[in-house]
Structure formats: structure tokens, C-alpha cells
N, C-alpha and C positions, 0 to 999 in steps of 0.2 A: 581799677583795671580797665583798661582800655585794648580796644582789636584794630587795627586800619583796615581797611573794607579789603584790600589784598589779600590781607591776611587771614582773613575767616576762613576756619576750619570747616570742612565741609562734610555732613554726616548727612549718611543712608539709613533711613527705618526700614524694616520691610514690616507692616501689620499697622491698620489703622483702624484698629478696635477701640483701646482704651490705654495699654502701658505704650503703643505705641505714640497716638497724640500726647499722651500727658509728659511723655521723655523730650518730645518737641518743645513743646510749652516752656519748658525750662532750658532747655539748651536755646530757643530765640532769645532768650531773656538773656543769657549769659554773651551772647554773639557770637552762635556760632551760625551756619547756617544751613538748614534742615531739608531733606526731601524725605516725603513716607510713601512710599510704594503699597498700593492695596491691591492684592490679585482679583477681591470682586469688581465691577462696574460701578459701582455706586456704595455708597453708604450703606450694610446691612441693618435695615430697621428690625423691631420689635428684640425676639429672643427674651432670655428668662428675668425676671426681677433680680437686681443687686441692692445691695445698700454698701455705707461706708460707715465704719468707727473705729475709733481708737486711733491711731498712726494713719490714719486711709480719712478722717475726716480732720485730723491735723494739717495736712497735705492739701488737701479741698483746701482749709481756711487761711493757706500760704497762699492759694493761686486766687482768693477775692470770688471764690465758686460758691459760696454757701448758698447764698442765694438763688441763684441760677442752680442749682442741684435741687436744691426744695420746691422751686415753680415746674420741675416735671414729676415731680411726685404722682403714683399711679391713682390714690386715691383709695390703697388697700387700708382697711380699718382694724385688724386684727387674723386669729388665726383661729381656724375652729378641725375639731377631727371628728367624723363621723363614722358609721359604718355605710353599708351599700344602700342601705336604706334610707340615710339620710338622718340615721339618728345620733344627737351629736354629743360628745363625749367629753369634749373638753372643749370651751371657748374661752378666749384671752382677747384682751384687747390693744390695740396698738402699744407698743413702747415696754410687754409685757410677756410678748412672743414674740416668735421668730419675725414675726410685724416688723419693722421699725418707720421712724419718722424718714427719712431717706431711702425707702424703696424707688427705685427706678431702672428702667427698663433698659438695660444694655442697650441694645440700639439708641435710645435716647441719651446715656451715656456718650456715646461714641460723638453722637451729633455736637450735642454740648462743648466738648475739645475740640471736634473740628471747626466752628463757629468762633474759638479761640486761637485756631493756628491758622486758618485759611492764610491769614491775609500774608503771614512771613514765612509759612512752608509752602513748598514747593507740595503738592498733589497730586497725585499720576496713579489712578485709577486703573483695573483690566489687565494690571501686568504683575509677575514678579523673577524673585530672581531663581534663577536656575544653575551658576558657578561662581563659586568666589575664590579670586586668588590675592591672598595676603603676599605685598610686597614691602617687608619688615625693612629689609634696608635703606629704602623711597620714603618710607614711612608712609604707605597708601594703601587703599584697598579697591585692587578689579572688580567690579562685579557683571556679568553677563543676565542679562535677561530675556523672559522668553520672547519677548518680540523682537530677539536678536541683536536691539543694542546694547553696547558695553560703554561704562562710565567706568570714574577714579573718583574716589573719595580717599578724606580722611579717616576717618571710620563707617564702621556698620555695627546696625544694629537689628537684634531679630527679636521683633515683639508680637510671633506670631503666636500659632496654639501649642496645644501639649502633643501633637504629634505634627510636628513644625517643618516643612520643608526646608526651610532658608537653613534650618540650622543641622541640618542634612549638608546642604549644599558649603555652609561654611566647615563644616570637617568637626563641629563639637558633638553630633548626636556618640561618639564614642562614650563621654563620657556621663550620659544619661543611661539613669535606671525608671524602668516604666515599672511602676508599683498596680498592677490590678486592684479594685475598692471591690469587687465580686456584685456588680449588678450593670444595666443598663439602664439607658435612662434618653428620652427624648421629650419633644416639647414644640409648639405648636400653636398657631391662633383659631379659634372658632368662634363665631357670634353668640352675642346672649341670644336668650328666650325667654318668653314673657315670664315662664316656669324654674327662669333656674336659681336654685337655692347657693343662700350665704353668697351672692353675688357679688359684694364687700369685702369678703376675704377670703386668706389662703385658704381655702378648703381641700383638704388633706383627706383622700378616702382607702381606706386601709382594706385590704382583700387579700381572702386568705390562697392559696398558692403562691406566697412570695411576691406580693405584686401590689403598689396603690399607684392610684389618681389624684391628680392635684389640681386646683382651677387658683389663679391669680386674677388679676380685675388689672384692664389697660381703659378705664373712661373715655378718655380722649378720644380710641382708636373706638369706641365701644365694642370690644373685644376682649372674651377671658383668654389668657394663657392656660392652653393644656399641657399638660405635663404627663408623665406614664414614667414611673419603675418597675421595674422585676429582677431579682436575684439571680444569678449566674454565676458558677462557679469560677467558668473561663468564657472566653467567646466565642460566640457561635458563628462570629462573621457577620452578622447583621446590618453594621456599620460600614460595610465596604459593596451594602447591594445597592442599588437604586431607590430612589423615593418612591415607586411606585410599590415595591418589594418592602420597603420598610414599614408601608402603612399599610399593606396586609397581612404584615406579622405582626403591629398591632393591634389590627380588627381581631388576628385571631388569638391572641392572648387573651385579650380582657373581651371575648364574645357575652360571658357572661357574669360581668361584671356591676349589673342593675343598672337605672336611671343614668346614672353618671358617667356611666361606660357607652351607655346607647346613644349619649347626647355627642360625648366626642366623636364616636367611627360617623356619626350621622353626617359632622361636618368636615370628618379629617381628608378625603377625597381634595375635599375645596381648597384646601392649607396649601400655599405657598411656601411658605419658609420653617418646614421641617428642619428640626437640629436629630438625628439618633447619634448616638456614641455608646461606647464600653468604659464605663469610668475607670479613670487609672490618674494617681498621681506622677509627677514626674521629679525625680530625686537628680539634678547634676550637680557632681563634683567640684567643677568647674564653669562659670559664667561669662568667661572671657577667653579669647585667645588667648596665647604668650606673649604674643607681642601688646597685649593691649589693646588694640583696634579693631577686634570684632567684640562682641558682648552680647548677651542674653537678657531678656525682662519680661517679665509678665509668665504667664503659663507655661513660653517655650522656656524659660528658666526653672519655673518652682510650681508648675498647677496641683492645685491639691485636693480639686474637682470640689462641688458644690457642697459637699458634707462638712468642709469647712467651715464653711460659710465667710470665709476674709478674703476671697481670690481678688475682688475689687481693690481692697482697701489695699491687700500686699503690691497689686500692679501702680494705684495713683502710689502710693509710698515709695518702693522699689523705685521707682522712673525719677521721683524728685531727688533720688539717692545717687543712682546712677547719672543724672546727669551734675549734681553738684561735686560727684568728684572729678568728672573730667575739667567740668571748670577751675576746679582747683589744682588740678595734676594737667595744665592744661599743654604744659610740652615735657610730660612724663608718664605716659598711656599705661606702663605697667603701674607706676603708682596708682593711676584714677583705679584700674581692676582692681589693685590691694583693696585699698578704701573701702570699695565698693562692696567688694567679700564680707571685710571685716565689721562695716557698719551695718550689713544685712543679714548677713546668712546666721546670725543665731535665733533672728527673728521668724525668719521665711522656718525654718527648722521647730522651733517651736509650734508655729500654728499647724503647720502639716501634721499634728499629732491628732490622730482621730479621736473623737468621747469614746471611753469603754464603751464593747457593747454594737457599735455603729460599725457599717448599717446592718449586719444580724438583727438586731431588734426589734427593727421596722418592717422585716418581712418575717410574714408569718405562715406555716404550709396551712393549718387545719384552721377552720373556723371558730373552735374553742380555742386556740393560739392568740387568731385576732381578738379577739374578744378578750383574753385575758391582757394584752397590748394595750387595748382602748381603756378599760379599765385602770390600766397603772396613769394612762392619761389624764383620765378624769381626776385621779389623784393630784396629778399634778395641777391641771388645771386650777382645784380644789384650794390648792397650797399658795400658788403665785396667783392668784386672783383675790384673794382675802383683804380684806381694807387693812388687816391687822400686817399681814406679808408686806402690803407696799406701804404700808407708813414707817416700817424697820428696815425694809430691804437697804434703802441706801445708807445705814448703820453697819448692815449684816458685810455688803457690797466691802464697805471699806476697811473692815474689822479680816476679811478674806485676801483682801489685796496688800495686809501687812501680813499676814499669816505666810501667805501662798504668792508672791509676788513674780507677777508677768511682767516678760519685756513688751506687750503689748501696752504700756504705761508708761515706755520711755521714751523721753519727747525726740522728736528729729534730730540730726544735725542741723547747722545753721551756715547756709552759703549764702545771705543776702551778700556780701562781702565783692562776690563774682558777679554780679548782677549790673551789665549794662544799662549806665543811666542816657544816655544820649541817641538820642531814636535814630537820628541820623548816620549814626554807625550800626547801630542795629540793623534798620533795614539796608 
């Protein structure tokens, strides 16, 4: 397959988080040729720890990432649950709990593909789009931006968040359903201290009124990641006040929340790059326009907020999906959509399915609640910590996976086939 430089198809990302680089990545490879529009200024550093597996580190090991995905590893070593006190209830160690050997920090994420697409996408920073008019019988797409100018592309694409402008402005938010998860949840950087405990890992602090603390470990930055949930039935609007307003609805929620609560209000003041949100999954119907030429990826398609725990791995997967059907439907835009539907959406649909039980379980109102919570922990802990547990688990592991079998176990498709080998048509 070959493109003559004329002929390269011309695509709009708007979102340069993570499904937006990684759809680049792959459509430079195919030849087409790429711009991703990021409404911040720069690259957003830190935010919360990801990992990849299954389909999502398959994907890594198509793009030659493995490596470079492991050299920013945060340095977390496992996962421990305490109470306010600091008394701990269950400890796991890496590759055993919600740990894994692939934690990395979304922003460092982001970086990582950006550092991979610089050189053959185009980058334009501080802007985005604000109208798109689909011109189906051109076979093009308007798009208007806020800094007032307006471009023509061959396609677009919106890899923004779960409450996604661009896909507002492309006329698809109709066919999104916003699923409320019933809590809220933010996160945040603050400094160690010469005093702070389990500094090595996720430390999970469970507080009764509906509410825990979490700390992650960023060495490099030396900085933990704070974290804060609390239960909510609906929203209180929280998320739509200022960061000044959001962090003293934090101070005042967890005011007396012990050591671990006093450490974070101590530095949240200081915190630059507060995230608050009201969790909510987002269910659409639809990922594409009818004509083909616009499409959806990453969260503004399928978020299914952190309780997952796959939004990573579904964005790098999703994006390797998404763009190997356009390569292969490459002058039939409603086929690459089909494809794309069909190769995905039973997957994204499976993993959106929350654990029984979640997140109810994890908030507790009364202090005999939590406590009765930590305790099922420790059990747990108890259970998958056992030398006996991990020298049968990857017995147990595959004895489950014939019983109960996930499409989380089936392999990608395969577009080397579309893959531009000649750099010189490429760039």
C-alpha cells in the first residue's frame, strides 16, 4: 500500500492526552497525516497513576513501547489499607494488588507519545475546536476554532474527556448516555515528609462517613499523589466551582479525618493541578458519524471512570483499532466506522461492567462499617498474599479463564499490512 504525498489524507485529533497521541501514532505509520489540537498550553504533567494489560499492553508491544513505558514507572511497590490511624489491614505487594509492574503517571503517559509523534504530527497547543460542519458530499470536514480560524480536513477525531466539548460541537453528544458511578473523587500533588507512612505505596485510608484517602508515590517528582473520594448520591455541583472553592470543600469534608487528612489540607493550598469530577461512565450508541468522518476514542467514546481500572489500556487499544480500520477502509469511511464498531464495542461493553458491590462497598457511614470493610480486607489480603495462593494462582488464573472466558484474552486485529514502509512518503 502506498499514498503519493498529494494524496495523504488529512486528520484532526482534538485531545492530546493518551487515545488521542496513540490514534496519531498509528495513522503516521499508515500515511496519513495528522494534526492534534490540545486546548491546554502545554502538556498536562502528573495526574493519577495508570497501568496497561491485557489488549492495552498488547498494543504497547505493537508500538516497540515496552520499554519506554517501564523506564517511567512511579516506583510504587505495592498496596496497603489502613485505618485513620495508620493501622494496616491488608498489605500486598506489587503484581499482587491493584500495584502493577506498569504504573505510570498519566501525564507521563501522555509525554511518552508525544516524544513518539512530535516529529510527524503537526502540535498546536492553547486551542480547540468550537464548530464542525460535516461536508459528506466533499467528503471533508469544517472545523472552526476558538482562535477563529477554520481548517478542512479529511476526517476528525474527538479524543477528548467524558464530558467532551469537541463532541458537543460535532453534533454526537445526542447519542451519549452519562451513567452517574455515585461518588466523587479528586487528586492532587503534595510533598513527602520525613513522617509519612507506606510512602512506597498505594495507601488506601478508609473513613467512615463515605469517604477515603489515598497517597501514590511519584519519586522522580518526589511527590505523593493525593487522592480524596466521598459518596454522593447525585451531584452537588462541586465540579463546576473554582479550585479555590473545591479545596475548601475538601478541607471541609475530611477536617477530621486524622494524620493523613491533616497532611494533605496542610499542602492542598500549594497544589497546582487539582483534577475534582463526579464520576460517571459514558455509554454512546454511536462512535462515529454517518458519514464516517468524524469518530470518537478514548473516554469521550466509552469512560468508565477509574473503578475499572482498563480506561488506559481501552484508549492505547481502542486508538490502534480505530486507526487500523481507516487504513484499511481507506476510501470507504463508513466501512473503517463498521470495523471499528464491530472490532470494539463488545470489548469497551464488557469492561464497563462494574465488580458487584462497587463502589458501595468501599464507603462506609459508621465507624463499625469501616472496620467491618478493613477486616474483609485483611482477609483478603490473608488469601492472595499466601505463598501457597501465588504458587497455584497462575493454575487457578487459567483453570478460570477456560471456565469464564474474557474478550479481555483476545488478541488484536492485525494491520501491519497498511503500514507505510517508505519514510519518505510518510513524512
Amino acid at each position: 500500500m502506498t499514498f503519493p504525498i498529494a494524496a495523504k489524507k488529512s486528520v484532526l485529533i482534538s485531545g492530546g492526552s493518551i487515545a488521542g497521541p496513540a490514534t496519531a501514532f498509528w495513522l503516521n505509520k499508515y500515511g496519513f497525516k495528522t494534526t492534534i489540537v490540545e486546548r491546554w498550553h502545554e502538556l498536562r504533567p502528573g495526574g493519577q497513576s495508570v497501568d496497561v494489560n491485557d489488549y492495552g499492553m498488547e498494543a504497547i508491544q505493537k508500538m516497540n513501547l515496552g520499554k519506554a513505558l517501564k523506564d517511567r514507572f512511579t516506583g510504587e511497590k505495592g498496596t496497603t489499607f489502613t485505618d485513620k490511624n495508620n493501622k494496616a489491614y491488608m498489605q500486598l505487594p506489587i503484581g499482587y494488588s491493584g500495584t502493577q509492574e506498569t504504573e505510570i503517571l498519566r501525564g507521563d503517559f501522555a509525554d511518552m507519545l508525544y516524544q513518539e509523534t512530535k516529529d510527524e504530527t503537526e502540535w498546536i497547543f492553547g486551542d480547540y475546536i468550537t464548530s464542525v460542519n460535516e461536508q459528506e458530499a466533499a467528503g471533508m470536514v469544517e472545523v472552526e476554532f476558538n482562535s477563529g480560524k477554520k481548517e478542512v480536513y479529511d476526517y476528525l477525531i474527538i479524543a477528548e474527556g467524558a464530558r467532551s466539548w469537541g463532541r458537543k460541537a460535532a453534533s454526537l453528544d445526542q447519542y451519549v448516555e452519562y451513567k452517574p458511578i455515585g461518588c466523587y473523587v479528586a487528586y492532587f500533588s503534595i510533598p513527602f515528609e520525613e513522617s509519612t507512612p507506606f510512602r512506597d505505596q498505594w495507601h488506601i485510608v478508609a473513613l467512615p462517613g463515605r469517604r477515603c484517602i489515598y497517597y501514590r508515590p511519584d519519586f522522580k517528582a518526589n511527590t505523593q499523589r493525593a487522592g480524596i473520594m466521598f459518596f454522593s448520591n447525585e451531584s452537588k455541583g462541586y465540579e463546576k466551582q473554582s479550585p479555590e472553592k473545591q479545596k475548601a470543600k475538601i478541607a471541609e469534608i475530611f477536617a477530621d479525618g486524622g494524620e493523613n487528612a491533616d497532611r494533605m489540607i496542610k499542602y492542598l493550598d500549594q497544589s497546582d493541578d487539582l483534577y475534582f469530577e463526579y464520576l460517571g461512565q459514558v455509554h454512546a450508541s454511536k462512535w462515529s458519524s454517518d458519514s464516517g468522518r468524524v469518530h470518537l476514542v478514548g473516554d469521550a467514546a466509552w469512560c468508565g471512570t477509574p473503578m475499572i481500572g482498563m480506561g488506559c489500556s481501552l484508549s492505547i487499544a481502542g486508538a490502534y483499532i480505530l486507526a487500523g480500520e481507516m487504513a484499511k477502509h481507506i476510501d470507504d469511511p463508513k466501512l473503517a466506522a463498521k470495523g471499528y464498531e464491530e472490532n470494539w464495542r463488545p470489548t469497551v461493553l464488557e469492561a464497563q461492567k462494574l465488580p458487584p458491590g462497587i463502589p458501595h462497598i468501599m464507603f462506609q457511614e459508621s465507624e463499625w462499617g469501616v472496620k467491618v470493610f478493613l477486616n474483609i480486607m485483611s482477609v483478603v489480603g490473608f488469601i492472595f498474599g499466601s505463598r501457597l495462593v501465588r504458587a497455584v494462582g497462575p493454575i487457578i488464573e487459567g483453570i478460570w479463564k477456560r471456565l469464564f472466558p474474557s474478550l479481555s484474552a483476545n488478541k488484536l486485529p492485525v494491520y501491519d499490512q497498511y503500514i507505510i514502509q517508505d519514510e519518505t512518503v510518510r513524512k
